[in-house]
N, C-alpha and C positions, 0 to 999 in steps of 0.2 A: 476887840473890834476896833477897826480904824474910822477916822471920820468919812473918810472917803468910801470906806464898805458900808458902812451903816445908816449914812445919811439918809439916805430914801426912806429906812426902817425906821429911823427917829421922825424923821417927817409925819409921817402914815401914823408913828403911836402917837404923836403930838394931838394930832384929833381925841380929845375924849371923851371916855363913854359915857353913859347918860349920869349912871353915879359916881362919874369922877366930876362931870359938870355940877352935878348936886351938893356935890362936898366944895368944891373949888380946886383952884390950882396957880400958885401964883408964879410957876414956867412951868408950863406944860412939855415945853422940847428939854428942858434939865431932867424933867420927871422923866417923859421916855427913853431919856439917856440911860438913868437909872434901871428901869424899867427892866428893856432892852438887854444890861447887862449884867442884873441878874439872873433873866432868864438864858443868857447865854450861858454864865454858869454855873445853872444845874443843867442845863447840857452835857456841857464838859465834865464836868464834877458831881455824877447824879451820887454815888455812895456818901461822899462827903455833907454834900448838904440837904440829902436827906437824914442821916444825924445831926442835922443842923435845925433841922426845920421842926417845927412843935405842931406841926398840921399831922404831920405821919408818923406809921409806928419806926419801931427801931430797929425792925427785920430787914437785915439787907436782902438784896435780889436770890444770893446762895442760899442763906435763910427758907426762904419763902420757892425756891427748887427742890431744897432738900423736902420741904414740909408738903410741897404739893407733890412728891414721889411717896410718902410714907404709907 
């Protein structure tokens, strides 16, 4: 993402939400940059960083086609 595509988007997260208020944040437009681009790439890259991620299982999308056809 460019500054120029995203700026709006960073803006708008830079508001935060009630438990980011509660915890703090000391930039909030650095955080939604972050933010922002990680969720852009698990977009771009959902196989990858859903082996990435420790929130979800390990079954890719084929995985879990094959498994719901069985």
């Amino acid at each position: 993402m460019t500054d120029i595509d995203n700026s709006d988007q960073v803006a708008e997260r830079a508001h935060l939400l009630p438990e980011e208020l509660a915890a703090g944040s000391d930039d909030p437009t650095a955080q939604a940059e972050v933010i922002l681009a990680e969720s852009e790439r698990r977009t771009l890259e959902p196989e990858a960083t859903q082996q990435e991620s420790v929130q979800s299982d390990q079954s890719t999308s084929e995985d879990r086609t094959v498994a719901d056809h069985a």
